[in-house]
Backbone bond lengths (Angstrom), bond angles and torsions (degrees), N, CA, C in turn:
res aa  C-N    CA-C-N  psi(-1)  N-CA   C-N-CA  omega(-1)  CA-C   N-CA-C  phi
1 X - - - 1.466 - - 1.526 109.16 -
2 X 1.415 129.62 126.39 1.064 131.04 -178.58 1.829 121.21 -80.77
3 X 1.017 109.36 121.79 1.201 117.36 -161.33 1.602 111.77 -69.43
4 X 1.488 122.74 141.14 1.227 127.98 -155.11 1.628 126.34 -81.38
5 X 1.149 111.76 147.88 2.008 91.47 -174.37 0.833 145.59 -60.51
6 X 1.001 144.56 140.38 1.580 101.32 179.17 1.468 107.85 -103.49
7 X 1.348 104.53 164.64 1.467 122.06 -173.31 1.595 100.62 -105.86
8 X 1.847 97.50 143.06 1.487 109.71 166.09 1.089 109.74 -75.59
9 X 1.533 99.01 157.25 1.755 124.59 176.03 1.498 106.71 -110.51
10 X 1.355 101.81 161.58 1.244 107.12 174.06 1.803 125.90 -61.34
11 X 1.119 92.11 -32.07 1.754 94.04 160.15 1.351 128.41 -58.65
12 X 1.206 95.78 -59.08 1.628 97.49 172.87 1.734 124.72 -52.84
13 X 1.646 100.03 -54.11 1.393 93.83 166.15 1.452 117.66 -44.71
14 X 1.310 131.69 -47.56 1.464 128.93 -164.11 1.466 108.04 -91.66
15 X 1.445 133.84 7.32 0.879 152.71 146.57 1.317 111.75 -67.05
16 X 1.048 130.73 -45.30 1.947 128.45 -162.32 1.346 77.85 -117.02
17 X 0.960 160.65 68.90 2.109 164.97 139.79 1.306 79.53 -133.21
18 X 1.395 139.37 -82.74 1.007 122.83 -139.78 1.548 130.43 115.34
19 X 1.983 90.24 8.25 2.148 100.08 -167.91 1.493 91.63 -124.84
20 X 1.681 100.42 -158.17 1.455 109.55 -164.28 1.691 98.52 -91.66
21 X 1.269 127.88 -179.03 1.348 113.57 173.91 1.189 105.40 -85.55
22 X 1.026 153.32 -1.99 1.642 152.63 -139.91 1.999 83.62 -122.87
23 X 0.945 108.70 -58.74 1.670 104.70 167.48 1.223 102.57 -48.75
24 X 1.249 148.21 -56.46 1.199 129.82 -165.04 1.795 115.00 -80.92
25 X 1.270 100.86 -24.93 1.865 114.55 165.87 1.676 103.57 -68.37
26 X 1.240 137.11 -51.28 1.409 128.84 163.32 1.534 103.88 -29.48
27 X 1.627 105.25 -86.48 1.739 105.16 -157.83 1.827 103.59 -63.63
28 X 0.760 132.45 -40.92 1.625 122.06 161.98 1.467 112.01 -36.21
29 X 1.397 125.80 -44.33 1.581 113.66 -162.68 1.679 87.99 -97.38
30 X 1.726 140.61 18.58 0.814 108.93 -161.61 2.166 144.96 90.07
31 X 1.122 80.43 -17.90 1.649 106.78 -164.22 1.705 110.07 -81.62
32 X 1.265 132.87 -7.65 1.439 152.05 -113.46 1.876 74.07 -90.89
33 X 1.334 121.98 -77.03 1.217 134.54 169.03 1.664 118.48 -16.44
34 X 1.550 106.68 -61.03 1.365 91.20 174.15 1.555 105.09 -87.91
35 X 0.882 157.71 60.93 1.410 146.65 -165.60 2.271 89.64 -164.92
36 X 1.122 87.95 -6.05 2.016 85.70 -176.66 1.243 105.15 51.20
37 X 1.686 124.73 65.76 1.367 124.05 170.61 1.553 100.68 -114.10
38 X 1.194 100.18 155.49 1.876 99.81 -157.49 1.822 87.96 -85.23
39 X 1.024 117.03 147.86 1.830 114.22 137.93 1.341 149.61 -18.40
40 X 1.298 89.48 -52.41 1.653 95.63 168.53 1.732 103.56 -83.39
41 X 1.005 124.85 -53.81 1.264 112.73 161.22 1.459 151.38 -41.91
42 X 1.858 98.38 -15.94 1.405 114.97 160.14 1.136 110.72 -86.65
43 X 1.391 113.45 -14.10 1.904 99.20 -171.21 1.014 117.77 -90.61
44 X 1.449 108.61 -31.32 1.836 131.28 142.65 1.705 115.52 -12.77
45 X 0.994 79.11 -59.89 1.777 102.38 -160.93 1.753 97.14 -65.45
46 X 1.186 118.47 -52.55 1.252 152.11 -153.35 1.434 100.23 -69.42
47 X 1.455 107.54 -66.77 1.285 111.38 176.68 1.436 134.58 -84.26
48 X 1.663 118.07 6.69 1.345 141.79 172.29 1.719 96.03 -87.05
49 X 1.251 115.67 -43.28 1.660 121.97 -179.95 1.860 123.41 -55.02
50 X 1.558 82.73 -42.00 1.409 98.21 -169.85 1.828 94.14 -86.66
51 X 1.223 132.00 -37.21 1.072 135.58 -163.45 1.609 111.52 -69.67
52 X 2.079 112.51 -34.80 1.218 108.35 176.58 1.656 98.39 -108.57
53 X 1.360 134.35 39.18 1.167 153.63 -176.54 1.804 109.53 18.12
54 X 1.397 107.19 67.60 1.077 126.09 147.58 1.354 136.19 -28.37
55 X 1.412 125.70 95.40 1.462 118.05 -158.72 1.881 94.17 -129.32
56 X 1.370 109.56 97.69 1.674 114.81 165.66 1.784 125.50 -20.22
57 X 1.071 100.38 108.85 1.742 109.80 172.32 1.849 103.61 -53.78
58 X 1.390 107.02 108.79 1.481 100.17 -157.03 1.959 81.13 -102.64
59 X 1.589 131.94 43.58 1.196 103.25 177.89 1.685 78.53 -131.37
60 X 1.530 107.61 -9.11 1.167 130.77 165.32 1.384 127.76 -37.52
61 X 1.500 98.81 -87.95 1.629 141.03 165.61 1.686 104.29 -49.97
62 X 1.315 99.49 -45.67 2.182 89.53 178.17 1.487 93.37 -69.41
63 X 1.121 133.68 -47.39 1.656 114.84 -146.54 1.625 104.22 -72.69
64 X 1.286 109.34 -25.01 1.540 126.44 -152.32 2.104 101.71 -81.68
65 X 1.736 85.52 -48.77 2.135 96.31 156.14 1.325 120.20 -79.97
66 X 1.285 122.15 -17.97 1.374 127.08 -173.32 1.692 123.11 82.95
67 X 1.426 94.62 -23.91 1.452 97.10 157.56 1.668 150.84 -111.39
68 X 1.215 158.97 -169.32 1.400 126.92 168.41 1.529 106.23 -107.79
69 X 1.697 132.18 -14.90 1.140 109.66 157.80 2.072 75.83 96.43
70 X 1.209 136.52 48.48 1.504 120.79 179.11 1.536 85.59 -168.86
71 X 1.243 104.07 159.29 1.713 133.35 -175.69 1.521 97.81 -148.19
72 X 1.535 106.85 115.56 1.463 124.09 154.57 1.368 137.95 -67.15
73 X 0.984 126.33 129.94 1.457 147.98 170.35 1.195 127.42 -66.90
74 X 1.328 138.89 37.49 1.900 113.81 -160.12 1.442 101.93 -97.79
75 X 1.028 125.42 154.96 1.694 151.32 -177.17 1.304 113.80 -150.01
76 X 1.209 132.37 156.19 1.423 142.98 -179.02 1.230 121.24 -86.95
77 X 1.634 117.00 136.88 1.688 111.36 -174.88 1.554 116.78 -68.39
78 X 1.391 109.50 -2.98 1.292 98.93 -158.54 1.828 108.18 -106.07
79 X 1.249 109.80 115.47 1.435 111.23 -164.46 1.595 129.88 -42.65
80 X 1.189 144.91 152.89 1.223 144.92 -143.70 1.841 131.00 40.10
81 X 1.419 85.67 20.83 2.162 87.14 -164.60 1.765 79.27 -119.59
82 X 1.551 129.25 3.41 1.482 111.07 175.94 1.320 96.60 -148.75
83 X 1.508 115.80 123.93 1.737 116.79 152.88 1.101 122.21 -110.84
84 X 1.342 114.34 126.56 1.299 128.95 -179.63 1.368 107.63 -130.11
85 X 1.825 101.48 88.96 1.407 136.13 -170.26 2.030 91.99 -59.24
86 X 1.394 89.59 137.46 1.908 86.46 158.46 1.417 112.54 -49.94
87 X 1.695 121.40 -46.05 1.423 132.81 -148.55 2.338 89.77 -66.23
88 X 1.356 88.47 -53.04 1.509 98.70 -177.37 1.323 116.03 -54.22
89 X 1.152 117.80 -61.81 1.749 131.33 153.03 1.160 99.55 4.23
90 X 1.593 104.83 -84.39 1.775 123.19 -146.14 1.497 104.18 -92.34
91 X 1.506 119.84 -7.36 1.650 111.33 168.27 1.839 101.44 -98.99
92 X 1.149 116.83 2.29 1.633 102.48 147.87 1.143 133.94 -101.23
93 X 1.448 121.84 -3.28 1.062 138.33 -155.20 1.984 92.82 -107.56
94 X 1.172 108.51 -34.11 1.828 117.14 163.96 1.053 106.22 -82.32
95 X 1.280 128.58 -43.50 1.770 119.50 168.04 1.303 113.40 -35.24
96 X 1.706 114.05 -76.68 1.291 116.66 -156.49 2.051 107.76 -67.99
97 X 1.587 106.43 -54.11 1.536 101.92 164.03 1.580 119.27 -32.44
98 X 1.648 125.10 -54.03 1.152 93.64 -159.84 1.933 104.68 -100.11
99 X 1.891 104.59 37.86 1.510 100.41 154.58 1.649 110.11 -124.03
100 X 1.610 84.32 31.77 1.996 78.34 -177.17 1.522 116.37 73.78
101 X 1.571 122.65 24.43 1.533 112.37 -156.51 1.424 79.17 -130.30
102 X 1.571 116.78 174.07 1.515 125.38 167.72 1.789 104.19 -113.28
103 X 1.195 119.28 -173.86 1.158 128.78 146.22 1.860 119.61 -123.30
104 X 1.050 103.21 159.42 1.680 115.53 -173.15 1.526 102.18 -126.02
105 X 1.069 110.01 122.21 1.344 110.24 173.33 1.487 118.41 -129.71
106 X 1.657 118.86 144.13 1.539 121.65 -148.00 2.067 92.85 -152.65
107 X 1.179 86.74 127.71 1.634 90.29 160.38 1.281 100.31 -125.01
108 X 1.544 88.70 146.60 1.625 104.66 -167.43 1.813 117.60 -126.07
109 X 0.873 147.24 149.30 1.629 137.06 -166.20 1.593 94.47 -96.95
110 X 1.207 110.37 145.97 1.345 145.50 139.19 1.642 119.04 0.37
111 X 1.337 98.40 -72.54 1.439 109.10 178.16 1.472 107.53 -83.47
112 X 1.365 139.55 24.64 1.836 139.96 -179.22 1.797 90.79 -109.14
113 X 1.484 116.07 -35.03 1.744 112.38 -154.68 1.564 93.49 -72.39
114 X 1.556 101.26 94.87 1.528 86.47 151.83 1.862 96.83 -169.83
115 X 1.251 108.29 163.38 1.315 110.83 -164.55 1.612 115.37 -37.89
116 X 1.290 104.13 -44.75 2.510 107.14 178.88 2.073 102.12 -77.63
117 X 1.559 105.43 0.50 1.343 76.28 -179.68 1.565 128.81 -136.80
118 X 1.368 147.85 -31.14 0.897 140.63 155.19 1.444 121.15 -91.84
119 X 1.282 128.43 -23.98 1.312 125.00 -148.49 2.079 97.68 -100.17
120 X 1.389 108.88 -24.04 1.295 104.76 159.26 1.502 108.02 -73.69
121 X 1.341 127.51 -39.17 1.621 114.07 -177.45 1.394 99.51 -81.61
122 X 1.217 142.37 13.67 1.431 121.15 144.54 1.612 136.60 -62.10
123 X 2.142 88.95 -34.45 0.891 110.75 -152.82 1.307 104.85 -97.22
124 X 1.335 110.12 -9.75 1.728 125.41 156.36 1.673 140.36 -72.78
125 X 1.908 80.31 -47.56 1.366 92.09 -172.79 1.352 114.05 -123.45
126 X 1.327 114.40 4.48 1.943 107.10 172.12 1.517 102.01 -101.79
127 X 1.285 136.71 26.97 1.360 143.05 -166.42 1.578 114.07 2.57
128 X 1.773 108.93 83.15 1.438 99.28 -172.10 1.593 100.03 -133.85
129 X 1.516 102.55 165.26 1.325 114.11 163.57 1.243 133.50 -92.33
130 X 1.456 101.04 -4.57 1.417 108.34 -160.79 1.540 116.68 -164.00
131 X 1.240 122.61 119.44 1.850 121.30 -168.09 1.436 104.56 -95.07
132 X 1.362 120.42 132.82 1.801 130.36 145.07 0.929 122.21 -118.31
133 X 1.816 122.85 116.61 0.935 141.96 -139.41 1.944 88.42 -118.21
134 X 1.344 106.38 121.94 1.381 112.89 166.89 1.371 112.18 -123.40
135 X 1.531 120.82 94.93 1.494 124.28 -163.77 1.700 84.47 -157.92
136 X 1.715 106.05 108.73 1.159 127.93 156.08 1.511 127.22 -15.89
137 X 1.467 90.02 -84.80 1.528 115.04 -174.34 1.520 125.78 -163.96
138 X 1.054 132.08 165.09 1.523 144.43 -171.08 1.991 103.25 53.58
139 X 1.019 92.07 60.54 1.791 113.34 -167.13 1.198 96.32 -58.94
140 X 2.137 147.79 132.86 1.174 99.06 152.41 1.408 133.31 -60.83
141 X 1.775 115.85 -166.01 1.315 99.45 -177.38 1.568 95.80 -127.40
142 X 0.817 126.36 7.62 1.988 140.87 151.20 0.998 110.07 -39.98
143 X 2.083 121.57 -51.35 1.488 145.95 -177.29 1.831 94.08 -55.76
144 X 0.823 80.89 -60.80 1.972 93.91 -157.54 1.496 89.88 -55.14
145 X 1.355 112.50 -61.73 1.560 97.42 -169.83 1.264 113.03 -61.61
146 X 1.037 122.19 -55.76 1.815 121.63 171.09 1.342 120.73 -44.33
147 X 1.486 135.42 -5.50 1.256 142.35 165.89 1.527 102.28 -70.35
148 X 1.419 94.49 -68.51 1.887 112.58 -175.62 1.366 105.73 -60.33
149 X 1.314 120.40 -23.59 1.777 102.12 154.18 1.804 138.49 -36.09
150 X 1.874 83.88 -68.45 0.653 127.15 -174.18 1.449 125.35 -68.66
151 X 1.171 119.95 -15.10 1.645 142.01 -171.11 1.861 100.77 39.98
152 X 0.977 109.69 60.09 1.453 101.67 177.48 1.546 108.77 -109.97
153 X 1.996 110.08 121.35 1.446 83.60 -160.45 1.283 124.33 -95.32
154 X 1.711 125.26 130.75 0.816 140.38 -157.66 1.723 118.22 -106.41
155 X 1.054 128.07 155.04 1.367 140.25 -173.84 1.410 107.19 -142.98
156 X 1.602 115.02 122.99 1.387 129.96 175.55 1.379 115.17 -92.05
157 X 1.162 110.67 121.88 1.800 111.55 172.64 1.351 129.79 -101.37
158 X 1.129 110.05 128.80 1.867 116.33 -160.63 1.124 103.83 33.72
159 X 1.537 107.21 90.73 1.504 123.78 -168.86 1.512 93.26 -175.28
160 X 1.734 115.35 114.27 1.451 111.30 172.46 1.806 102.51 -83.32
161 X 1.286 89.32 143.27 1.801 97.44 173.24 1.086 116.63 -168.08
162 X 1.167 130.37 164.21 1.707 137.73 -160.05 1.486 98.16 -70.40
163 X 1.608 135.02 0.08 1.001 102.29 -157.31 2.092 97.12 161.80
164 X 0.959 112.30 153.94 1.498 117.21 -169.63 1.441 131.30 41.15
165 X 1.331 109.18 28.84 1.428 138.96 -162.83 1.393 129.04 -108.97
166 X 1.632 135.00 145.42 1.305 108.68 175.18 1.675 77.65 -154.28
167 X 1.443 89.75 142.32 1.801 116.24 177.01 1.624 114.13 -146.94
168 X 1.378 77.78 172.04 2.057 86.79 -176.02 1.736 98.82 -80.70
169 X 0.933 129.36 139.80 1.389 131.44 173.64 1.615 111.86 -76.45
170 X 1.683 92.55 91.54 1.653 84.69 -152.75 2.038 98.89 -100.14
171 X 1.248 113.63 12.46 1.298 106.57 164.29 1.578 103.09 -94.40
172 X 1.468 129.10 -29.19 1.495 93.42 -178.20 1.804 104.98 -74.65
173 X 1.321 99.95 -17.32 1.608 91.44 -170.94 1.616 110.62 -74.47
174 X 0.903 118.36 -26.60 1.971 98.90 146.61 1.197 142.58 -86.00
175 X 1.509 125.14 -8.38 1.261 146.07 157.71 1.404 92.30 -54.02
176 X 1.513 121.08 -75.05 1.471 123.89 -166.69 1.650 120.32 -53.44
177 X 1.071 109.35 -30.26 1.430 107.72 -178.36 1.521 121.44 -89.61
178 X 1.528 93.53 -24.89 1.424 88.13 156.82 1.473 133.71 -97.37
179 X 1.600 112.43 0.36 1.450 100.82 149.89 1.448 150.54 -93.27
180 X 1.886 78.73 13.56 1.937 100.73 -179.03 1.707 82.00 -88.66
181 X 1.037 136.89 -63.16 1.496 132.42 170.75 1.968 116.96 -27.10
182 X 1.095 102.59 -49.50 1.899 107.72 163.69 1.379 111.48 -37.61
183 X 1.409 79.76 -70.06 1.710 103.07 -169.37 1.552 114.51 -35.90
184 X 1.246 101.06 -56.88 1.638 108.63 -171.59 1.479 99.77 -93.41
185 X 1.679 102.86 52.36 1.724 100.01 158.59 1.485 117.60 68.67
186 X 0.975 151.59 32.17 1.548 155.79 -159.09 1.437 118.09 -140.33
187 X 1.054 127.50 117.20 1.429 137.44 -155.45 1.483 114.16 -133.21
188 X 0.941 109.69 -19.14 2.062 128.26 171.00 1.301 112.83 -106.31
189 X 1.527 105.25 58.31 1.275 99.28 -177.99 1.590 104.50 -104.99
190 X 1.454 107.19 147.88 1.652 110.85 -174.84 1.447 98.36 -108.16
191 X 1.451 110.04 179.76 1.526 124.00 165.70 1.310 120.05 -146.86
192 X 1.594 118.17 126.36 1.209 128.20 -157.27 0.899 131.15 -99.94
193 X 1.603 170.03 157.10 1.327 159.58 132.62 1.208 109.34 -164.74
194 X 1.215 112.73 157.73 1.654 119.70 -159.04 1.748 100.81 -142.42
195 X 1.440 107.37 -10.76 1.519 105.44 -170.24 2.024 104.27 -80.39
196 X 1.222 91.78 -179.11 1.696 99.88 -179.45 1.992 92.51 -76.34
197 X 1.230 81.00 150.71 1.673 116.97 -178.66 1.916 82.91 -77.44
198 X 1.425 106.41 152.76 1.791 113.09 158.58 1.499 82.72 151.35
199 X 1.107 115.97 -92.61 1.547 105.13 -157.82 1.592 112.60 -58.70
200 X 1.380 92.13 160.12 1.612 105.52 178.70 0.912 133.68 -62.21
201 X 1.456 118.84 -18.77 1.433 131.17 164.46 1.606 128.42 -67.19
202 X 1.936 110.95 -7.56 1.507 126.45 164.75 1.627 98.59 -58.38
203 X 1.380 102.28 -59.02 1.573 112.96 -161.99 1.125 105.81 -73.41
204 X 1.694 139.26 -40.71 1.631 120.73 169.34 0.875 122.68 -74.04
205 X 1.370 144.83 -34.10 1.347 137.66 155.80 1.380 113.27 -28.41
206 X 1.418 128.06 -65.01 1.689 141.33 -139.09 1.366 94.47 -88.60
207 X 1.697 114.03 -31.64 1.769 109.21 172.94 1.630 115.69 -86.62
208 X 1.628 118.71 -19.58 1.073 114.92 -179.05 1.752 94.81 -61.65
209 X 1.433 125.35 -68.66 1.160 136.15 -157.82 1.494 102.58 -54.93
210 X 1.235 132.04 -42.00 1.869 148.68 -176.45 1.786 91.13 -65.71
211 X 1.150 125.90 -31.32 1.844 130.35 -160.40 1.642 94.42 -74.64
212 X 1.498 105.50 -57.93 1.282 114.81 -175.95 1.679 118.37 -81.42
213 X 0.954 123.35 -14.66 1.288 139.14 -165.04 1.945 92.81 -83.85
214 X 1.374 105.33 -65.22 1.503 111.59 176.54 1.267 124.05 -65.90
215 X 2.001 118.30 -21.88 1.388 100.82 176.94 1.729 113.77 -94.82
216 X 1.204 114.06 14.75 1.351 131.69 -170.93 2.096 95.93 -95.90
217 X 0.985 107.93 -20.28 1.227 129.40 -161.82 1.746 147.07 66.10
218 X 1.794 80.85 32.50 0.929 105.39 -168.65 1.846 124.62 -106.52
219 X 1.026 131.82 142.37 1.656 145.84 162.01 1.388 125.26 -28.76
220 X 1.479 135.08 79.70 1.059 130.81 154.99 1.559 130.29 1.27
221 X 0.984 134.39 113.94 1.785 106.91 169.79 1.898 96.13 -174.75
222 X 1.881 82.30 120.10 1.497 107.76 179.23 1.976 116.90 -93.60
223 X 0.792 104.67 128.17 1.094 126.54 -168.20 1.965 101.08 -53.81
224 X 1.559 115.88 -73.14 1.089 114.89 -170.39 1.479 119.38 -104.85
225 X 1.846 116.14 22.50 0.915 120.41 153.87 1.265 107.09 82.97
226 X 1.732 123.27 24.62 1.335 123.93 170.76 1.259 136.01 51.76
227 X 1.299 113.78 18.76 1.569 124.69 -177.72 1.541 109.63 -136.79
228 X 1.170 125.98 146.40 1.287 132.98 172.96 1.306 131.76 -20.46
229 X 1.119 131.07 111.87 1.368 130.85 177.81 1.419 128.88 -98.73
230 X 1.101 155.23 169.35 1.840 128.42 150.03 1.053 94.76 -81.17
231 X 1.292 119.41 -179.42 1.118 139.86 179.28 1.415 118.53 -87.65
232 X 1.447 117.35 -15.56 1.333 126.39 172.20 1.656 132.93 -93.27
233 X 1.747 80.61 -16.41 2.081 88.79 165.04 1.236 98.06 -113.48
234 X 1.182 137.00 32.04 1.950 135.54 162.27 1.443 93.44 -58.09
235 X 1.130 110.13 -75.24 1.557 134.90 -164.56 1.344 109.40 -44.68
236 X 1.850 141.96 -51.74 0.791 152.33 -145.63 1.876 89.35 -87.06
237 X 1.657 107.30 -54.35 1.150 118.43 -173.70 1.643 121.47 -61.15
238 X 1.652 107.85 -27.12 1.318 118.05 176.40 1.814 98.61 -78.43
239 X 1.179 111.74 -38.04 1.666 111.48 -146.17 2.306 90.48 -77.54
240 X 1.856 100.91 -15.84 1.650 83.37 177.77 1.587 103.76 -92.33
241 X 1.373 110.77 -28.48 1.690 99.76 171.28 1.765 132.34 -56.83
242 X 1.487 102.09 -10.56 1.680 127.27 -173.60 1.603 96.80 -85.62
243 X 1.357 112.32 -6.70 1.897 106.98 -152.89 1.421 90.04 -103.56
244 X 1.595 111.37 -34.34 1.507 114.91 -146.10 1.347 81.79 -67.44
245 X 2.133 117.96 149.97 1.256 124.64 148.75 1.662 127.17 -37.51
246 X 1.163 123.31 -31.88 1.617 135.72 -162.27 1.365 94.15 -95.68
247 X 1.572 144.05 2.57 1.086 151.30 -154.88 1.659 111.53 -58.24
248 X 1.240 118.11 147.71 1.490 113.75 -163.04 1.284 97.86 -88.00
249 X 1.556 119.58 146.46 1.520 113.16 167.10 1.244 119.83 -106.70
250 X 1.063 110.90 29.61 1.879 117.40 -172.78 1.618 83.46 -150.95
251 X 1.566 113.02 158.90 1.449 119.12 168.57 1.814 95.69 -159.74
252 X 1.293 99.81 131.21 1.850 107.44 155.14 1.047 117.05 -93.23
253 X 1.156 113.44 142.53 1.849 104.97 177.24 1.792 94.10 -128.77
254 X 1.413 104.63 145.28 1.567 114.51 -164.67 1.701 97.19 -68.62
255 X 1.428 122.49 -18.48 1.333 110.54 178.18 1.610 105.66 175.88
256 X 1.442 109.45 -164.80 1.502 97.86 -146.98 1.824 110.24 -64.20
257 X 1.203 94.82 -31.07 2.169 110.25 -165.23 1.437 75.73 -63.22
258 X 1.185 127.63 -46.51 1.924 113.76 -153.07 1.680 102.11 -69.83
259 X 1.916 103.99 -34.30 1.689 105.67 -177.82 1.661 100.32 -67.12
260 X 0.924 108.18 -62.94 1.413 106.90 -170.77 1.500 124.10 -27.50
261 X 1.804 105.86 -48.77 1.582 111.91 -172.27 1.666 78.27 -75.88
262 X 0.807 165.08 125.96 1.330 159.33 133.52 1.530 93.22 -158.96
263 X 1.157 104.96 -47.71 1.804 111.16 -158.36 1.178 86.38 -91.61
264 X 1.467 156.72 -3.66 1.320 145.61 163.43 1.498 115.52 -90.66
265 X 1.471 107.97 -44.36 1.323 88.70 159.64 1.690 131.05 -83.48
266 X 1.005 105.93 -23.70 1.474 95.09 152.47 1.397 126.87 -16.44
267 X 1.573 85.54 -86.54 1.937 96.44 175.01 1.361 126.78 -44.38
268 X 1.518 112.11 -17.81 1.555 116.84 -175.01 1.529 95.52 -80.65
269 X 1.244 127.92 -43.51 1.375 113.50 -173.48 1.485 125.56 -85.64
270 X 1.372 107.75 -8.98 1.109 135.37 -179.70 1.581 131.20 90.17
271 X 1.659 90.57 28.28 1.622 89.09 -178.26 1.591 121.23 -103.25
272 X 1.396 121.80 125.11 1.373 122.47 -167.51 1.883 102.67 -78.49
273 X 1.706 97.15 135.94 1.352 102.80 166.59 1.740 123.62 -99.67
274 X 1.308 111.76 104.67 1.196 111.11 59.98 1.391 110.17 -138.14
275 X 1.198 110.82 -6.93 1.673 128.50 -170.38 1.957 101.15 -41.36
276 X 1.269 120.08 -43.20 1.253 121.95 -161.97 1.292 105.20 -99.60
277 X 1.625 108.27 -47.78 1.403 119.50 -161.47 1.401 97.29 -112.73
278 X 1.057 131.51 174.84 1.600 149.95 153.33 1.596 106.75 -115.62
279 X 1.241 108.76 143.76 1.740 117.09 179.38 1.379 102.27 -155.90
280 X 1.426 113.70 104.47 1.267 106.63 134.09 1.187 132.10 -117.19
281 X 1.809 127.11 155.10 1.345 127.71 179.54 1.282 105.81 -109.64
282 X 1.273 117.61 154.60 1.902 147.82 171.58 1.731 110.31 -78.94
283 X 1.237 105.60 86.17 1.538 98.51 172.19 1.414 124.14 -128.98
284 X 1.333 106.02 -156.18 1.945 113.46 172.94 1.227 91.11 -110.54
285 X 1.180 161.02 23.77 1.438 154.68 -175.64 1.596 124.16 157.18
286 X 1.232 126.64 130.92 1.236 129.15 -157.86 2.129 89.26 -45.90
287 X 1.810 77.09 159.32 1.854 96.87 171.77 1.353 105.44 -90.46
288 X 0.986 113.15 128.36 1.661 113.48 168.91 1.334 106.93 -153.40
289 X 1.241 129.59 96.59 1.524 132.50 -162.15 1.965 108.72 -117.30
290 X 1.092 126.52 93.94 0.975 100.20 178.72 1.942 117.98 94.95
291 X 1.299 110.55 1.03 1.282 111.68 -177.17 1.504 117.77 88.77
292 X 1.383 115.38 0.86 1.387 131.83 172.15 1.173 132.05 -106.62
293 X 1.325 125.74 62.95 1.647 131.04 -161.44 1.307 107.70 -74.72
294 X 1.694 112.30 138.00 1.435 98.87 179.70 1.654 88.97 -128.75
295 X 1.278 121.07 167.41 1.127 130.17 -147.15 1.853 99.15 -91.46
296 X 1.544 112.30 134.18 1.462 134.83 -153.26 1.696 107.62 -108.16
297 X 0.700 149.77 111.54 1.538 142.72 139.00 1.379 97.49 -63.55
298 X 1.727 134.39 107.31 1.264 140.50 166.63 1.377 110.49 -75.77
299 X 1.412 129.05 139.44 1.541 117.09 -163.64 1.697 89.85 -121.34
300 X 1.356 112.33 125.95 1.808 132.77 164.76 1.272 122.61 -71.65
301 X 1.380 97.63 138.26 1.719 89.96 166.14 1.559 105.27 -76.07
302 X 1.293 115.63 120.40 1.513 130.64 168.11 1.171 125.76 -118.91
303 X 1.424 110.86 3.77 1.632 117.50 -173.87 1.096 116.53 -143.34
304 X 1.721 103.88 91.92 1.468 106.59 -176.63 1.843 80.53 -123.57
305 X 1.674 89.14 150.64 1.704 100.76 179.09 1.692 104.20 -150.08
C-alpha cells in the first residue's frame, strides 16, 4: 500500500516564504489586499501552497466563521414518500455552488425519526447550517418536534404547512386548466387519477378543478373515483368510461401516468386527441412521451412562506 502525502501546514508554508502565519492565512483566504501584502509576495505564498498541496482544515475554518458553509438534504428511504426531481436536484446544486456552499445529502429510515435518533446525528455529524426536508407525506411527528427543539433552520419541500414551506400551487393549477377547458366550450369535463391519495397535491388539484367546475354551474365528475388504481387497470377503467353515451369530452389527468392512460385508451376506442377528446395533464414539465405531446398545465413553486 502506498503510503499517503502529506499535506502542508500553514507553518511550514510561512516557514519556507519567510512571514508570519497569519500573512500566509490572509493571502490563502484571499485577504492579501486588505492586509497590505505585496503581489509578488502573494504569489510566493500561493505557489509554496500549491507546491506542498495545502488543503484547509475545514473543521478548522467552520469553527473559526462559526459556520460550515453546507445545506442538508434528508428524504425518506421508503419509496414514493420523497421526490427528488432531476429539475430540484440541479437547482440546488447551482444554488449552493454559486454561494460557495455544498449540499449533503442523507436518507434516513422511518423508524431513526425521533428525538434520541437521527436528527441529533445530523446535527453532529452532517455538519450543516441548514435542513431540506423532502418527505411527501405521513411525515413522522417525533421529526417535527425534534426540529423545533432544536431550532435548526429548516425548509420543507412540496410540503403544505403553516409556514417555512414552498410548493407548487397546485389548486390554481387545476382551477386553471379547467377553465382553459370552459373557455373552449366544454361542459363534460371529468377528472382523473388513479394514484394513491396522501399528498396534498390529491386534494388541490381535485378542489381546484370542483372550484371551477361548480362556479361555471356545472357537476363535478371523476372518472376513476379518486382512489388508487394500478397502472394496468387505468386503461381498461378509462377505455369503459370513453364507451358510455354521456362520455366526457374534455379530461384532466392529475399528472403525466394519468395523461398517458388517457391517450391509450383513447386510441383503443378510436378517439383522436384532440379533435374528439380534450386532455390535459398536471405536471413539472410539459408531457411529451414518445412524440405525442398532450397539452400540460406546468405547476410552479409559488408558495414559499
Amino acid at each position: 500500500m502506498a503510503a499517503s502525502r502529506h499535506k502542508g501546514t500553514l507553518a511550514e508554508i510561512a516557514s519556507e516564504c519567510g512571514v508570519a502565519i497569519s500573512t500566509v492565512s490572509y493571502v490563502l483566504r484571499g485577504k492579501q489586499r486588505e492586509a497590505r501584502i505585496s503581489t509578488a509576495r502573494s504569489e510566493q505564498i500561493l505557489a509554496v501552497a500549491k507546491r506542498l498541496d495545502y488543503r484547509p482544515n475545514a473543521a478548522a475554518v467552520a469553527m473559526r466563521r462559526g459556520r460550515f458553509n453546507a445545506v442538508g438534504l434528508a428524504v425518506s428511504e421508503i419509496p414514493g414518500r420523497a421526490a427528488v426531481f432531476p429539475d430540484l436536484l440541479d437547482g440546488l446544486l447551482r444554488a449552493t455552488r454559486a454561494r460557495d456552499w455544498h449540499l449533503v445529502v442523507g436518507m434516513l429510515a422511518d423508524e431513526q425519526f425521533d428525538a434520541r435518533g437521527p436528527l441529533p446525528r445530523i446535527l453532529r455529524e452532517w455538519s450543516i447550517d441548514g435542513l431540506l426536508i423532502d418527505y411527501l407525506f405521513d411525515f413522522p411527528p417525533e421529526l417535527a418536534q425534534a426540529l423545533d427543539e432544536h431550532r435548526l433552520p429548516t425548509l420543507w419541500l412540496n410540503r403544505r404547512r403553516d409556514g417555512d414551506c414552498i410548493h407548487p400551487d397546485d389548486l390554481a393549477a387545476g382551477h386553471d386548466a379547467t377553465a382553459h377547458l370552459l373557455t373552449a366550450g366544454h361542459r363534460r369535463i371529468a377528472y382523473l387519477t388513479g394514484n394513491a391519495p396522501g399528498h396534498y397535491s390529491h386534494t388541490d388539484r381535485r378542489a381546484g378543478y370542483a372550484n371551477a367546475m361548480t362556479a361555471a354551474g356545472l357537476v363535478p365528475r371523476d372518472i376513476l373515483g379518486g382512489h388508487h388504481i394500478p397502472r394496468p387497470d387505468r386503461v381498461p377503467a378509462i377505455i369503459a368510461c370513453l364507451r358510455q353515451a354521456d362520455r366526457p369530452t374534455a379530461l384532466l389527468a392529475y399528472e403525466a401516468d394519468d395523461a398517458l392512460a388517457v391517450q391509450t385508451a383513447a386510441a383503443a376506442v378510436g378517439l383522436t386527441i384532440p379533435r374528439d377528446l380534450s386532455l390535459i395533464g398536471i405536471h413539472d414539465r410539459p408531457i411529451d412521451h414518445a412524440g405525442l405531446p398532450i397539452t400540460t398545465n406546468v405547476v410552479h413553486l409559488t408558495a414559499l412562506r
